[in-house]
DOBA-976198 format. One record per residue: x, y, z of N, C-alpha, C, O in turn. Coordinates in steps of 0.05 Angstrom, whole numbers, plus 5000, padded with zeros to 4 digits. Last residue first. Layout:
N
XYZXYZXYZXYZ...
This chain:
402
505430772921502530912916504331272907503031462901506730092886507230382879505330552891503230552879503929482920503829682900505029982898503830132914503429212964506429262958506629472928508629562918498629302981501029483005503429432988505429562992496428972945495729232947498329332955500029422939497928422977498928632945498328872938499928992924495528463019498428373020498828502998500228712998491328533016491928733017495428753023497028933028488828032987488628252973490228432987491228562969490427643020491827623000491527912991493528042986486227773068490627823076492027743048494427763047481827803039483428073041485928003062487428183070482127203048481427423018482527683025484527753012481327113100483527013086482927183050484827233034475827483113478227543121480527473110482227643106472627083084472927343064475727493080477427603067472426703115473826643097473926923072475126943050470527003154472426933175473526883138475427023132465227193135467127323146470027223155471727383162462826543135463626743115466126983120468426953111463726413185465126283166465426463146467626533137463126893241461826743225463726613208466026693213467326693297466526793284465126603251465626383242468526333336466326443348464726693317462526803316473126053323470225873312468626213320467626303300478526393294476926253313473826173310472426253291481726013228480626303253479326253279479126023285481925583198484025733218484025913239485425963258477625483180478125353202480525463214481125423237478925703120475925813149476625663172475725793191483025453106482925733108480125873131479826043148479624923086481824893105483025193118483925173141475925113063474525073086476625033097476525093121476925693017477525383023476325373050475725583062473626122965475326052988475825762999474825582985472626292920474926412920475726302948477926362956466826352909468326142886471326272897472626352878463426592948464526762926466226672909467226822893464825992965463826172985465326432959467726442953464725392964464425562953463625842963461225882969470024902988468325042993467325302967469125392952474924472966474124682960471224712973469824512969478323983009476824122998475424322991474224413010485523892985483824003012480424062997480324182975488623622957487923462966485023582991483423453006491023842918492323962942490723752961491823722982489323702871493223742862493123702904494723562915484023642871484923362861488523412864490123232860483024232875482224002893483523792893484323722915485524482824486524382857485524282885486524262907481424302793483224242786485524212819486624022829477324622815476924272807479824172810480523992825479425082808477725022830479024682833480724572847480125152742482125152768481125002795482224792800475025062724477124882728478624922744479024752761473125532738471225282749473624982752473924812769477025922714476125902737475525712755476525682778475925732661478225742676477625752703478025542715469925822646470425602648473825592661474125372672469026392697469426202677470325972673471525862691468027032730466926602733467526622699466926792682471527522751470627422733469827102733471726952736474927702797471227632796469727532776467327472778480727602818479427632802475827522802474827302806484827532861483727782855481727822832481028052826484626952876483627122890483027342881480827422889488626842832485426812833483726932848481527012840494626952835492427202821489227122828487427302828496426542864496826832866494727002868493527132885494826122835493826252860493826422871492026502887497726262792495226242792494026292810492326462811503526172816502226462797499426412794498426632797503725682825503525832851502726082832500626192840502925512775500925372802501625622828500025712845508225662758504425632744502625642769501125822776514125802762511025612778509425772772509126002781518825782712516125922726514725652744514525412739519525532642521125672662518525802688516525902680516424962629515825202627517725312648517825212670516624352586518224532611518224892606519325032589510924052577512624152574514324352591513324502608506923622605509723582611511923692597514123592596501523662602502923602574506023582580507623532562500223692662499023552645500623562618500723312614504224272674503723982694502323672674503623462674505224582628506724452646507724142661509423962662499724602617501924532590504124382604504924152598497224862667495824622648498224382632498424132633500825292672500125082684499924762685501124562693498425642624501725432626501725312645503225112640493425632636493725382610496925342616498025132616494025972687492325692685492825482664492825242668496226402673498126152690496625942686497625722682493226632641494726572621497326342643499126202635489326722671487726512648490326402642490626162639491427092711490226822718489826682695490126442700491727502676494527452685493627112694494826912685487027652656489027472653490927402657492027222644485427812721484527572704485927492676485827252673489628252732489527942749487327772733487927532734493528712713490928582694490828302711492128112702496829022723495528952736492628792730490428772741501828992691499329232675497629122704495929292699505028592697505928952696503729092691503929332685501728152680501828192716503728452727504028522750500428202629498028252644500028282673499428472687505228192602504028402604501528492619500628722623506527612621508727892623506728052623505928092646501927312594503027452627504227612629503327812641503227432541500327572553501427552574502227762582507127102536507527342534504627572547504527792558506626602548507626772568507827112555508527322567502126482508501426582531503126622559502126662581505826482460503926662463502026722491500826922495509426072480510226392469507626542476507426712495504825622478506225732504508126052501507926222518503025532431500525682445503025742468502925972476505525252404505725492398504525692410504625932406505624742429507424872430508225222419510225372422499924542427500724712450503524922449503925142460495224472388497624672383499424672411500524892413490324342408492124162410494324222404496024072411486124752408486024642386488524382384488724242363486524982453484224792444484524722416482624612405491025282444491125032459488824872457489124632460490325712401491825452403491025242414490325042401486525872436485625802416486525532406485425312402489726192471488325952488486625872454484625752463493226512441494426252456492626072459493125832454488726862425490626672407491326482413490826272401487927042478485426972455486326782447485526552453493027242497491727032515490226912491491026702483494227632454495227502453494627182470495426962462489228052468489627932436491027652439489827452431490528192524487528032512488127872486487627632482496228452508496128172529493228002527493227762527494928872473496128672467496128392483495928172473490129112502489828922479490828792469489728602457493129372537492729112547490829012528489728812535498529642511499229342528496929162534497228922536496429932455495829862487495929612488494629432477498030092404499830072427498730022445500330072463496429972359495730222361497530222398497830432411500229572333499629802323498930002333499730222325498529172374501929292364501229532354501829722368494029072358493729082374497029242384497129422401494928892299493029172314494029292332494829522332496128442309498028522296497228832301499028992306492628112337495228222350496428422343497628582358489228122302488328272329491028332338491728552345491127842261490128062254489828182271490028422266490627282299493427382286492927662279494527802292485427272297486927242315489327402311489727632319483527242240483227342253484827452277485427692279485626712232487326972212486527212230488327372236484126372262486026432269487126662261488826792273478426302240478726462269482026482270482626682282479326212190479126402186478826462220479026692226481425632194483125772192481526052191483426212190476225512239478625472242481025722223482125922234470425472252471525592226474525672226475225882215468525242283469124972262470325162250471725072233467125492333464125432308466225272290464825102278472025632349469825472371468425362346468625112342474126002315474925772321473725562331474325332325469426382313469826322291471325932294470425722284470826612376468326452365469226342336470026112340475426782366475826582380472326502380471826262385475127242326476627012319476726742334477726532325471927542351470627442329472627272321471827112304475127772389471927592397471827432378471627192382478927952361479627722373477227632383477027392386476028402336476628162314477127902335476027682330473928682377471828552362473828392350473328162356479128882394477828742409475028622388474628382392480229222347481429052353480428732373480728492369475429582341475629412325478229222328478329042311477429782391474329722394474229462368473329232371481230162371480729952396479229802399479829632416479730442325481830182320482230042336483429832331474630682295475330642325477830362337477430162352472630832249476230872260476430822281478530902292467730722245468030952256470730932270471230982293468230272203467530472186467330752212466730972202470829952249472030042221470230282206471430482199465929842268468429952287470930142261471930362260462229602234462529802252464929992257465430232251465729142231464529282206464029642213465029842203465028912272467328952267467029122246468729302247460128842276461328952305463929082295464829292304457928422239456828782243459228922254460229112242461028042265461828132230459728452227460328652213458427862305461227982314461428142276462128372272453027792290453828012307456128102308456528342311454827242260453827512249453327752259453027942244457227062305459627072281457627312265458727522258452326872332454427062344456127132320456227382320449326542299447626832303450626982320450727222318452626152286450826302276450826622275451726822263452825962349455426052326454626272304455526502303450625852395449325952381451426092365451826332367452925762456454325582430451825652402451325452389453826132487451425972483451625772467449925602469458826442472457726302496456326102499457125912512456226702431458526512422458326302449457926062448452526992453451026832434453226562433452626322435456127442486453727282490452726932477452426722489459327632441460727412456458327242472458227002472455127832410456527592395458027492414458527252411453228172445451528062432452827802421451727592422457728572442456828342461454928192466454728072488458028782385460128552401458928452419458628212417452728972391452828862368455828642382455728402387453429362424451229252425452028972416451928772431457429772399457729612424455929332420456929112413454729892348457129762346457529592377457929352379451230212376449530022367452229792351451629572343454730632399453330442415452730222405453330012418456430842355458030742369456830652386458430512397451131032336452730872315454830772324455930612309445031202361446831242376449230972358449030742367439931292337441531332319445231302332447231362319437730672377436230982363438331032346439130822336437730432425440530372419439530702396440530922401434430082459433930382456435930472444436430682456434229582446431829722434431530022440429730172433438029452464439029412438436329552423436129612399437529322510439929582510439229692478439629922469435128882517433729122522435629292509434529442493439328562499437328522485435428782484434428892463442628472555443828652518441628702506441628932498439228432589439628582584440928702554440528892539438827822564436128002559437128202572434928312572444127622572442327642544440027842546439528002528445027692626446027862607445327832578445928012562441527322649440427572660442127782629441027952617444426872626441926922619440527232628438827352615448926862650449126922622446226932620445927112604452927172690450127122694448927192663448227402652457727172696457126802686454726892694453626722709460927592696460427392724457927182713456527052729460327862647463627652661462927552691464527442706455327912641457327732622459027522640459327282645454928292676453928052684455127782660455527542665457928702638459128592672458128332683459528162695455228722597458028642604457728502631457328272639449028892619449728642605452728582614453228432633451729452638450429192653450528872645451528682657451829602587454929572607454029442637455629342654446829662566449129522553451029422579451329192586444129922600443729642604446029522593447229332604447730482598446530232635446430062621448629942622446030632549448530582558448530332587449130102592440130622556441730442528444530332542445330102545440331102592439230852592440030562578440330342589442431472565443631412579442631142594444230992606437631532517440331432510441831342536442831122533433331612556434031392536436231282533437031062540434331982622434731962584434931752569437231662570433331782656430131902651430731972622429132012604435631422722436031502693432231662685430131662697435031152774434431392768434031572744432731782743435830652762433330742781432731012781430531102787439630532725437930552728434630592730432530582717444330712775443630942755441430912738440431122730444230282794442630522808442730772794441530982800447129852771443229802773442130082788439730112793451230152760448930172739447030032744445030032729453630072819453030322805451130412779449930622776453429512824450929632841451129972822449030092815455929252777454629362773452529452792450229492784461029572792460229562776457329562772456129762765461929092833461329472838461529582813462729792817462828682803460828702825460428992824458429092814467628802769464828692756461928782778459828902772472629032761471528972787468528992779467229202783476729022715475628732719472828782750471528582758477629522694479729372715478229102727478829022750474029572652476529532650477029422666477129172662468929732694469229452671472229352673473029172687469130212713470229972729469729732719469929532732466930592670469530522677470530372697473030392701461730352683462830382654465330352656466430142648460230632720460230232725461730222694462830012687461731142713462931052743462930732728465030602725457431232684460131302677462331222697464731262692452431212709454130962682456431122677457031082653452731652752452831312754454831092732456830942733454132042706455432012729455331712743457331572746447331972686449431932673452931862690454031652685445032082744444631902728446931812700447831582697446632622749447232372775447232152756449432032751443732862715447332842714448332572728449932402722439332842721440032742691443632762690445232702673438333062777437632782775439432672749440832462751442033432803441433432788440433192773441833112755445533662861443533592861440833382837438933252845451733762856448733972840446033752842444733702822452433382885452633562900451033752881449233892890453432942846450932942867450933202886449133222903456833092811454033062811452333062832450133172834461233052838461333302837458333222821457333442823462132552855461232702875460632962874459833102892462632352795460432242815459832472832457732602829466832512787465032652770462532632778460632782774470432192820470732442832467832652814466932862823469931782782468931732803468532052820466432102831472131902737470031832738467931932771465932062777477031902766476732132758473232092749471832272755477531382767477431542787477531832784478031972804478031052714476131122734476531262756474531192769482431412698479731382690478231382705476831572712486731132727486531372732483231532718482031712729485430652709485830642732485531022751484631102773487430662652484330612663484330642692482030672697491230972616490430932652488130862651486531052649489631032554491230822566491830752602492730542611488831472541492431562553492931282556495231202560483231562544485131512513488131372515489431232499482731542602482831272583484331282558485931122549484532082607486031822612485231602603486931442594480032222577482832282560484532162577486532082564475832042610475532022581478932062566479731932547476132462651476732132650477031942623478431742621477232932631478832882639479032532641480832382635470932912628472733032600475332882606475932712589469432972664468532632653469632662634469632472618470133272708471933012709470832762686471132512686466833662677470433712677471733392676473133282659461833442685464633362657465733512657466233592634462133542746461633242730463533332702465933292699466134072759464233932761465033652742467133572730471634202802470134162776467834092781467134042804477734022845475334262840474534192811476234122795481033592855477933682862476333772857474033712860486733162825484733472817482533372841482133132846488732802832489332982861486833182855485433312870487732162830486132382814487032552832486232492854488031742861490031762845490231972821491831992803483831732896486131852908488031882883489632072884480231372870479831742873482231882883482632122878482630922877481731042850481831332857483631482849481630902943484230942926484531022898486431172893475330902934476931132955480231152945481231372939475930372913474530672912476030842907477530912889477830072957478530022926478030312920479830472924473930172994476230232999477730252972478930462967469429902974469430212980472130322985472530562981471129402960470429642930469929892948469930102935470929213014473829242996474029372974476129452965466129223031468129503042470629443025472329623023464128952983462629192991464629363005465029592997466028443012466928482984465528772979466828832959463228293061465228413057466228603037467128833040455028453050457728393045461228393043462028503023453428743116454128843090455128563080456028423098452428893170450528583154450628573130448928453117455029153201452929353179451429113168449229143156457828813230456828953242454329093221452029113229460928503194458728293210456928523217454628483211463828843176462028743151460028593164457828533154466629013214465129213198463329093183461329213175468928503219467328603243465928893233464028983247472728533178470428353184469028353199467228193195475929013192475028983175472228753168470228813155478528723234477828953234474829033212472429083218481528353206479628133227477728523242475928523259485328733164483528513162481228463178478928513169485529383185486329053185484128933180481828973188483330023147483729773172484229503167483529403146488030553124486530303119486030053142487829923152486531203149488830933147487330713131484930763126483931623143486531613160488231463148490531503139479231663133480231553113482631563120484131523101475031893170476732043158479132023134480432193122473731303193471931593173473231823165471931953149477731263214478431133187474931193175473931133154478031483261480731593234479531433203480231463179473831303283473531563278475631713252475331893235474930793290473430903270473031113260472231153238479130913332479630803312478030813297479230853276475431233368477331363366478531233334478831383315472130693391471930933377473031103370471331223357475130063371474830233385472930523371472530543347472129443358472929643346473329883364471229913376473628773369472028973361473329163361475829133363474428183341476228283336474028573342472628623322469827773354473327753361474027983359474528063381463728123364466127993359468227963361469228143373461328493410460328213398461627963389461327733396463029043403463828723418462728463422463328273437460829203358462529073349464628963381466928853381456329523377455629323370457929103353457228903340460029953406458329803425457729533410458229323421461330233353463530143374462129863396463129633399456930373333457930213313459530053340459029823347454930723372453830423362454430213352453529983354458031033351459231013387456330753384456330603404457531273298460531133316459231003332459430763326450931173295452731243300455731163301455930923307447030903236448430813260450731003266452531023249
């Protein structure tokens, strides 16, 4: 579809588009408004959430100035911002490794270049684009191993969007091309145990997580073995095995200090807290989950920053301890930006139906029917309530450092 089609078939709607104005923002000029923006998504028949990861994107890549290289220049480089702790800068240097693949033409690069793109948009929680990048890497893949890698970090992602059965039998596949690959077959092996722990299959998860960790340790990988202990401490707790999920727990933190990244410390510390709290601890669980906020809403971490307003919330409003903060408005805050489905999640929802009195609609689990009725009728609902989604999303964006 040309501009000058695009232009024609967006008076259709409220809000259409000039040509001249598309023209800058193929050029990446500017970022477009909202009710702009929804008339792009009515017009291509795209999902919104599609131009907000392209735009998302497009800013990742911006925060990489380098251009010139090929694929593992930028996958050398993305790789040692992650070490650095930028995931943000990761992926987008990732991402820049993308375009310098496809321009050699090279099917076995493109392909790796894909899972290296959905790989590094794990971290920052953006699950969906994610995974259209490793269901298309693949379609094209032709190396095993890089194959192994796709399904694994497929599995993940569908993990955290609650497609737990599609992500069992990917882990499952991942796990038969896994071969002598000893930091893979360590991956494998953790998400296999949060999988299983999920399922309430204790068992078989606590003996995946006890490989995972076994693993991680015998290849010094002290990140990897941090995050396996808090898996393996908050299943352990779930399964009855109480004081040894806590020692655990406690052991993640203490790591988690050790090797210094804020955001193992803020995962380690949410784990612990929300452990606590199922376990009726509350008073010890609230230290521990303002402190994961602090560090999740300076680190940009919006799903926990969400888990960890949701239980002080919870502690707040329902256990009637006095938490310095609005919970309730910090949750709301953050939910919108997060894609991850969970039992937090499902509750929240529930939960402010019954506080605000309005009813919840499901529309990507993130919108209200009192928010779709604000706009004008002529436009679709969806669109119109993915519009109230990006005046939160880009309200915070625009106030971000660029």
């Amino acid at each position: 579809m040309t501009l000058r089609q695009v232009e024609q078939a967006s008076r259709r709607f409220p809000e259409p588009i000039a040509f001249d104005y598309l023209a800058r923002l193929e050029r990446g000029a500017h970022m477009p408004s909202v009710p702009k923006l929804a008339t792009l998504a009515n017009v291509y028949q795209r999902p919104i959430r599609e131009f907000v990861d392209l735009y998302e994107l497009e800013h990742l890549k911006s925060r990489v100035t380098e251009q010139d290289g090929d694929f593992w220049h930028f996958r050398k480089l993305g790789i040692d911002y992650r070490a650095a702790g930028d995931p943000w800068r990761s992926a987008g240097a990732m991402l820049r490794g993308l375009d310098a693949a496809r321009a050699s033409l090279d099917v076995d690069t493109i392909a790796q270049a894909l899972t290296s793109v959905g790989i590094g948009l794990i971290p920052l929680a953006r699950y969906h684009a994610a995974v259209r990048f490793l269901e298309e890497a693949l379609r094209t893949v032709r190396i095993e191993r890089i194959r192994a890698y796709a399904l694994h970090n497929l599995a993940r992602a569908h993990f955290q969007l609650d497609n737990m059965i599609l992500a069992d039998a990917l882990s499952l596949r991942a796990a038969a091309f896994v071969l002598d690959d000893r930091p893979l077959e360590a991956d494998v092996h953790s998400v296999r145990a949060v999988i299983l722990g999920a399922q309430g299959r204790f068992d078989e998860a606590i003996e995946h997580g006890r490989d995972a960790l076994e693993a991680y340790r015998s290849l010094c990988d002290t990140q990897s073995e941090t995050l396996a202990m808090y898996d393996l401490g908050s299943i352990s707790v779930r399964a009855g095995k109480v004081d040894e999920g806590l020692a655990l727990l406690r052991a993640s933190m203490s790591l988690a200090i050790e090797v210094g990244d804020p955001r193992l410390r803020a995962q380690s510390a949410l784990f612990y807290g929300r452990a606590l709290y199922a376990l009726g601890r509350y008073e010890e669980a609230i230290a521990l989950l303002k402190s994961a906020f602090l560090i999740a809403r300076d680190r940009e971490m919006h799903q926990q920053a969400f888990d960890t307003c949701f239980y002080l919330w919870k502690l707040s409003d329902e256990r009637g301890f006095r938490i310095d903060g609005n919970w309730l408005e910090d949750a709301r805050w953050h939910r919108p930006l997060v894609e991850q489905r969970s039992e937090e999640t499902e509750a929240f929802v529930s939960a402010l139906r019954a506080v605000t009195a309005v009813p919840i609609e499901s529309f990507d689990e993130r919108f209200t029917t009192k928010l779709a009725e604000a706009q004008p009728s002529e436009a679709p609902s969806d669109a119109v309530a993915a519009a109230h989604l990006l005046s939160t999303y880009l309200e915070w964006k625009s106030a971000l450092p660029r």
